[in-house]
N, C-alpha and C positions, 0 to 999 in steps of 0.2 A: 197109755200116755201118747203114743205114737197115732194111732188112730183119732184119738182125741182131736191131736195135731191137723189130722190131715181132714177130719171131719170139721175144722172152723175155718181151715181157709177154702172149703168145697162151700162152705155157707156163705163167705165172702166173696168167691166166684159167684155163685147164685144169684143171693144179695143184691150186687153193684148192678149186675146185668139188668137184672128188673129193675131197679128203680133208677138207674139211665134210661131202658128203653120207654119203663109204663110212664116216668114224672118229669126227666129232666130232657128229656127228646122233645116233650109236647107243650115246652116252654119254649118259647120265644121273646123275650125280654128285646124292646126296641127293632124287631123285627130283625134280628144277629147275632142275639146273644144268647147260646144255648150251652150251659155250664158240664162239663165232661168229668162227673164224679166216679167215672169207673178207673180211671188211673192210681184212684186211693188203693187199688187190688196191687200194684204193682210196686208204692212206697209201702204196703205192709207185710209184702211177700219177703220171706225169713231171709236172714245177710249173706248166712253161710251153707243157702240151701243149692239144688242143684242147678246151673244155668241153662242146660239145654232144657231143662223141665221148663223153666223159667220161662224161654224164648216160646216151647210150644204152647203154654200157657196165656203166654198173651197173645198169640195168633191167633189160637180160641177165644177167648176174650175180645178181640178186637174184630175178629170175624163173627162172632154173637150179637154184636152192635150193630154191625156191617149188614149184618141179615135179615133186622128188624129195622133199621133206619133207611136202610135201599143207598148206600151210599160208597157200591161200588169198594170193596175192600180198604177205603183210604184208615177207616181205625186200625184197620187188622197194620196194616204198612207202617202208620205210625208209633202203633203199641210195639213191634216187634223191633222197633227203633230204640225207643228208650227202654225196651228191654236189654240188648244189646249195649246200649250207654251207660249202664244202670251201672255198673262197677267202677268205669272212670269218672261219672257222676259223683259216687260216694266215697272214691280215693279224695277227689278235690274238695269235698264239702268237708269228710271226717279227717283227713291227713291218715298221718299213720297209727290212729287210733283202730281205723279200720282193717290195718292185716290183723290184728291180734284175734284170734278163736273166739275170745267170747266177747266179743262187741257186739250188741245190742242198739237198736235204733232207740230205745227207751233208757238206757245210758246216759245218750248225747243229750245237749242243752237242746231247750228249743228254737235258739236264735238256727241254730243247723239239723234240727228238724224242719222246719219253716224254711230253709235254703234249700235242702235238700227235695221237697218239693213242688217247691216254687221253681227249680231247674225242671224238675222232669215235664214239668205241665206246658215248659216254655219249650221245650225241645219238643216235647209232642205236640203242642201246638203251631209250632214252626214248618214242622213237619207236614203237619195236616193243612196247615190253610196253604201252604207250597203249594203240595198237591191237588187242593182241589182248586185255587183259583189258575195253578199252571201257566201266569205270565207275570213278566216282571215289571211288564206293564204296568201292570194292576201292583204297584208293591206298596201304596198307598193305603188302599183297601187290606193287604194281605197285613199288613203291620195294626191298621185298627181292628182288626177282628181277632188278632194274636193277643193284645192289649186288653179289648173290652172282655172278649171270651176266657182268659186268664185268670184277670182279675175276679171274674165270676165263679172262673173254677177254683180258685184260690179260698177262697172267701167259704165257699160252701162248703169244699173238704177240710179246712181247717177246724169248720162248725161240726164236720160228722165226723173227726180224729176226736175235737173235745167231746163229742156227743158218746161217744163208744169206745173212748179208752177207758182201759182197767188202768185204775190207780192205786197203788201199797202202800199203804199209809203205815 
């Protein structure tokens, strides 16, 4: 069982990587908008598993992106972000359903699965366009590419959570 475990989220790692870097890296939607479905690894990664695992895992993760996209560590800096966020993230979203042992993401409603989210994508994306546009100058710019690039990342992992959840009927 344990292997099992650890053998679906190593396919999930796999997975997100490649089809970030082979399909959704080589879109360009309105010449801006490039959808970041590898953070779906980061809202599926188990509630009550280990954090630093957590943290080094999306360093990997965000630095696998980093290395195929040429884009200078800014995913690895952001994933390692809302990895780190990920437990005040899910205090605020779940309340105190979330100290209890066995809380489950597939428990919650999905108005706060859909919140739950829709924050990480907005703090990684805050993060990220921070970083790469680097002036506040530009906060115009840095706010519609938070906006339009969200919106798209929202949209499509919502489609690959409905596309690839187990349901118990």
């Amino acid at each position: 069982m344990i292997s099992n475990y650890y053998f679906i989220n190593f396919i999930r790692f796999a997975l997100l990587i490649l089809v970030q870097v082979l399909v959704f890296n080589r879109l360009n939607f309105f010449g801006f908008i490039n959808p970041m479905v590898y953070i779906l690894f980061l809202y599926w990664y188990p509630i009550k598993e280990n954090r630093a695992l957590l943290i080094g895992l999306s360093f990997l993760l965000g630095l696998s992106i980093d290395f195929f996209s040429d884009t200078m560590a800014l995913h690895a800096a952001s994933t390692i972000t809302i990895a780190y966020l990920r437990p005040t993230i899910m205090r605020f979203v779940f309340g105190v359903n979330y100290e209890f042992q066995s809380f489950r993401l597939g428990n919650s409603t999905r108005v706060q699965q859909i919140t739950f989210l829709t924050l990480l994508i907005l703090v990684h994306h805050t993060f990220f366009f921070t970083l790469e546009i680097f002036s506040l100058g530009n906060i115009l710019l840095i706010v519609k590419k938070i906006v339009a690039n969200g919106l798209a990342t929202i949209v499509l992992c919502l489609l690959f959570g409905s596309l690839f959840s187990v349901r118990k009927e």
